[in-house]
N, C-alpha and C positions, 0 to 999 in steps of 0.2 A: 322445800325442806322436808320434815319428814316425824315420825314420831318420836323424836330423838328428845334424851334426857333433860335436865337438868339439876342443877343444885340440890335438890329433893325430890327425888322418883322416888316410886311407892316400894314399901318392899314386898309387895306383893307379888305370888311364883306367875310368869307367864308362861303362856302356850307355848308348846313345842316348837322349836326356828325351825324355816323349812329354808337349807343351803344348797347351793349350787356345786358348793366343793365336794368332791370325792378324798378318797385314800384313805390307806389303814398305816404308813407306816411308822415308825418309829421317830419320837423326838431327836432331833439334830444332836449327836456325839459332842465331847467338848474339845477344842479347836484343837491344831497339834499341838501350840503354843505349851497347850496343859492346863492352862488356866478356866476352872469349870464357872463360864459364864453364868448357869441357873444359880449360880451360890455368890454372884458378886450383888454388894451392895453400892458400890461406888467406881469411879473411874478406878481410882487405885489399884483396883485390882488386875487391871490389863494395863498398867504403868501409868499410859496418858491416853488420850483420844486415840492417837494411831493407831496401838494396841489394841483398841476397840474396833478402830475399825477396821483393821485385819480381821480380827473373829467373828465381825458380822458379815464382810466378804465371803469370809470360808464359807457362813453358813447359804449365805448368795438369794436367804428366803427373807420377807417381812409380810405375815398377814396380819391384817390391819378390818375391825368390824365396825357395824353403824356409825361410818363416817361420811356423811353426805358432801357433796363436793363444794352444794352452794353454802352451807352449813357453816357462818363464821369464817370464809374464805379457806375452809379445807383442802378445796380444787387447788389452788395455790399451793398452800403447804405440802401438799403430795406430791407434787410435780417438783419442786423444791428441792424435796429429800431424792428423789429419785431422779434429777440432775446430778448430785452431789455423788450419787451414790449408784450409778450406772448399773452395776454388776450385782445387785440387790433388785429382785425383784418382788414389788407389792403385789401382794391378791388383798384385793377391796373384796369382800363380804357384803353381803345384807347391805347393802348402804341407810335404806329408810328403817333399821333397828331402832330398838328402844334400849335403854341399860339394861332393861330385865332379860332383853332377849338375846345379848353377848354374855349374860352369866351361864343362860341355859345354853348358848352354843360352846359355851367353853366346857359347859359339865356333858354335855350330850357328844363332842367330840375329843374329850381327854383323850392324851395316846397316840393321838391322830395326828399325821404331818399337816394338818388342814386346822386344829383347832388355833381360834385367836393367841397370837404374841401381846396384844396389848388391849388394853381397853379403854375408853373414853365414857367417862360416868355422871350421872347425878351423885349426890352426898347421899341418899338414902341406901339408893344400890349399893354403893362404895362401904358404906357402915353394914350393911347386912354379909356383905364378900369376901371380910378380910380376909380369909380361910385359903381366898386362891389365890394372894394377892404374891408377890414376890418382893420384900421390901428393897428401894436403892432410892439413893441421894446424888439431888444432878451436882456436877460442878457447879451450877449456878445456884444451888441450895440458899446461900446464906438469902441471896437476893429474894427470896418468896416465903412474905408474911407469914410467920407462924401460924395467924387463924385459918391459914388456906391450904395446912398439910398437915398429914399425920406424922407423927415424929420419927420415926423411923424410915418414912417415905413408902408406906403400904399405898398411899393413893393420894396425891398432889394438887390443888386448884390450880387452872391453867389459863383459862379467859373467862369473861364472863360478862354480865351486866343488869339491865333492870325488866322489868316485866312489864310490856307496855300494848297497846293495842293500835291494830293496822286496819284502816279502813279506805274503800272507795270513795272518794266527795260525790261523786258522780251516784252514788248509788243510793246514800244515805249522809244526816247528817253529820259534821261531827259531834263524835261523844264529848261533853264538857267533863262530866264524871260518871261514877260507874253504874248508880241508877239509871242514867241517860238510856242505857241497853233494855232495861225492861218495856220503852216505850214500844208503840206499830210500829216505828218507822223500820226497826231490825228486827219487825217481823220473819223468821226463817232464817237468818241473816251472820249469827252470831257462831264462831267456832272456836274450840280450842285446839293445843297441837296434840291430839293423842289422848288418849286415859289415863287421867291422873294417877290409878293405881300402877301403871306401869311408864310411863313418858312423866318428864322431868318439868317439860316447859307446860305441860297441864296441870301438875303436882302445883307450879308456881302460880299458876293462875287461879286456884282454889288462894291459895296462899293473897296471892293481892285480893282477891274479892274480899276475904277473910279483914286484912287490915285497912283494906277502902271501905268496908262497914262497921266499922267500931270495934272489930275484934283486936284480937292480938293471935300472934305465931303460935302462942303457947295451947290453944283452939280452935283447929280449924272448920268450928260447927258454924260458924258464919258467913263460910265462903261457901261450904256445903250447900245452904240453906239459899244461898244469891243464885249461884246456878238452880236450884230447884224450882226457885223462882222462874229466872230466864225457861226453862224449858216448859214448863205451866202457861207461859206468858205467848208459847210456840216460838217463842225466839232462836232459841239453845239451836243449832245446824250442827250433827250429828255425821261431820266430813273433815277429815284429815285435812287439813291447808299443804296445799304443796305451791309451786311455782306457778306450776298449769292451774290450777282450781282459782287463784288469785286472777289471773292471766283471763282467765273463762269467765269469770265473774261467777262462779259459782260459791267463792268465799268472800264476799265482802266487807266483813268484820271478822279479823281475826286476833284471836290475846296469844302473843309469843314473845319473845325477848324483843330486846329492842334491835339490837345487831342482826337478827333475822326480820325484823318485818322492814327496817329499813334497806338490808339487801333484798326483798321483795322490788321495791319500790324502784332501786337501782335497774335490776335486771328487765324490769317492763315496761323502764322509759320508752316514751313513746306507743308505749303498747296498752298501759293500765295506768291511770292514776292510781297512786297510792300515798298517804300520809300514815303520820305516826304520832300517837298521844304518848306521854308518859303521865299520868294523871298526879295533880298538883297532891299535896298532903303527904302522905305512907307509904312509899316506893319500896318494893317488894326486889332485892337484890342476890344473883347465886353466880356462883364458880362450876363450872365442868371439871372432872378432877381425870388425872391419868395412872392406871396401874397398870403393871404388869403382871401378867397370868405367870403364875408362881410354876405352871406345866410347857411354857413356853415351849412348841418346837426348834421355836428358832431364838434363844436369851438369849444371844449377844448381838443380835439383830431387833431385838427389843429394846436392852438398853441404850443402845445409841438412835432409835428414834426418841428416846428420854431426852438425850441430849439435845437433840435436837431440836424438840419442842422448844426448848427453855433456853436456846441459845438467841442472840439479837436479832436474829433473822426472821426466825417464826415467830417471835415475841413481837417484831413490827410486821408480819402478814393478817395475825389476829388485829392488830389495831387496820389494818387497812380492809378489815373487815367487819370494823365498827366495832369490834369485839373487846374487854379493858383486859389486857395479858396480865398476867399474876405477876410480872416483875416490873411493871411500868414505871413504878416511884424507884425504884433503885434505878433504873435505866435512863429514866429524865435526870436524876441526879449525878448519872455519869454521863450523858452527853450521848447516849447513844439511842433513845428513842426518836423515833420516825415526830417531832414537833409541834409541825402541819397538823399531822390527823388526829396526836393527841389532843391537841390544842379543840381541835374537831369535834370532840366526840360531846355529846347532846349533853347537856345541864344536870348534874346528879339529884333526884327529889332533896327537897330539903331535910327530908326525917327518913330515912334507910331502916328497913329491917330485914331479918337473915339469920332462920333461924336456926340454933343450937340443936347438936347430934342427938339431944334428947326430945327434943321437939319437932324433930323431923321425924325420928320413929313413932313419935305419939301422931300425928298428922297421919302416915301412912298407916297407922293401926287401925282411925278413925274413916279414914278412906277406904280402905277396904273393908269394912263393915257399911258403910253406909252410902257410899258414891250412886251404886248400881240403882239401888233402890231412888234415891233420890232423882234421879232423871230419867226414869221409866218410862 
């Protein structure tokens, strides 16, 4: 996996993206059709699908940033789109990006036939961005809970799930709750996905330490103050978890979503043990949200991977990737979700929290004031 977002990445500015893309030229023209894709909000505006997908033929470009493949069954959904869609060629970017660092690749290559058509974000990022966002509404709108999109469709929740932690049996024991991690036994031991001021699934795991210690969302100087702990204690392991690092035994505890630590486990049958707690009590819950870059080279090749996101196909790749897709309850209601793997998917805490646009900037204000310092 990778330093990739979630629910509440920090809005703090990150370091310059270093990309492999080249070119200077000009954003993609609007189709012959006439219809000026950067300016649609909805299907409507290219008639119906076909129309769509004509103008993103034309455009024959989709680049696509910080999408990891093993990342919630991504590798699938790409390949997917680009069955369906032959004559559309994807450029994967950056894959192990964070949100912060597809804003700064969107501002650092404006203009550019190279800069991102779409983004995949945490809620923090996404609240600090709207500026580049492109507002549209899928076909499938009605279907995706209002708490999980902005009203106009500047930036969409799309999968998501709980914040939970992955460890080796073999290595250490399991954690029963989240003191457990202060003990020797995860001495060195303990990781998160990223920096919280900029990676999403770290932002969340200040966030669960926060509500697994008595706090609440609304301050997150309690989860500050757990990790400050954990790395006093030498526990705190200061290494990005990826698939290898898990695989190496060099991350043996690590706090990620649950759809990530449990395809961890998937992928190294055989190779690694791995399990997955969700810790009993205050289940720390977030959405990846999807926008498109309002400078699009390629809009109409943008919005119909919207479509596509949110059509039943990718809506059950996410769940075959552990992942809860933002239209599941209307999808089981219509008879078209994947069942089996709904049926599947691990025990929700019994008390859920997830928190509010204003409590997310306050958490990220807080974090960046005080993260760095506290794990020195």
């Amino acid at each position: 996996m990778s330093l990739k977002r979630t629910l509440m990445v920090s809005l703090a500015a990150a370091a310059a993206l270093t990309l492999t893309l080249s070119g200077c030229s000009p954003a993609a023209e609007a189709p012959a059709s006439g219809v000026d894709a950067a300016t649609a909000t909805s299907l409507s505006a290219f008639g119906d699908l076909a129309g769509l997908e004509e103008a993103a033929i034309a455009e024959g470009q989709l680049n696509v940033i910080a999408l990891p493949r093993d990342w919630a069954n991504y590798g699938a959904v790409l390949d997917l789109f680009a069955e369906k869609y032959p004559d559309i060629t994807i450029n994967e970017a950056s894959p192990d990006g964070s949100s912060a660092e597809e804003i700064q690749a969107a501002d650092n290559l404006k203009g550019q036939d190279t800069a991102p058509d779409v983004f995949d974000l945490g809620l923090a990022v996404a609240l600090s961005s709207t500026d580049r966002f492109a507002p549209y509404q899928v076909a499938n709108w009605a279907d995706i809970p209002d708490a999980l999109k902005e009203a106009s469709g500047l930036y969409v929740g799309d999968y998501g799930g709980y914040l939970s932690v992955g460890y080796d049996p073999d290595a250490v024991p399991e954690p029963k709750e989240l003191t457990d991690l202060l003990g020797a036994d995860y001495k060195g031991k303990v990781a998160i996905n990223g920096d919280p001021t900029q990676a999403g699934a770290a932002f969340a795991a200040v966030g669960l330490a926060t509500v697994q210690s008595g706090g609440t969302v609304a301050d997150f100087q309690p989860g500050i103050d757990f990790f400050s702990d954990l790395n006093a204690a030498g526990n705190f392991l200061k290494v990005n978890p990826t698939t290898a690092t898990v695989a190496s035994g060099e991350t043996p505890v690590v706090f990620d979503w649950d759809y990530l630590n449990v395809g961890y486990g998937a992928q190294l049958e055989g190779q690694r043990n791995w399990k997955v707690v969700v810790f009993d009590g205050t289940g720390y819950a977030g959405y990846y949200n999807q926008a498109i870059n309002k400078d699009a080279p390629n809009p109409a090749a943008a919005r119909l991977w919207q479509e596509f996101l949110y059509s039943d196909e990718a809506q059950n790749l996410w769940l075959a990737g552990g992942a809860r897709p933002a239209r599941a309850e209307a999808m089981a209601e219509a008879g078209t979700i994947d069942s089996e793997l709904f049926d599947a998917l691990p025990k929700a805490p019994s008390d859920t929290v997830v928190p509010t646009e204003d409590q997310s900037a306050a958490a990220a204000t807080l974090l960046g004031e005080k993260w760095a310092a506290a794990v020195q």
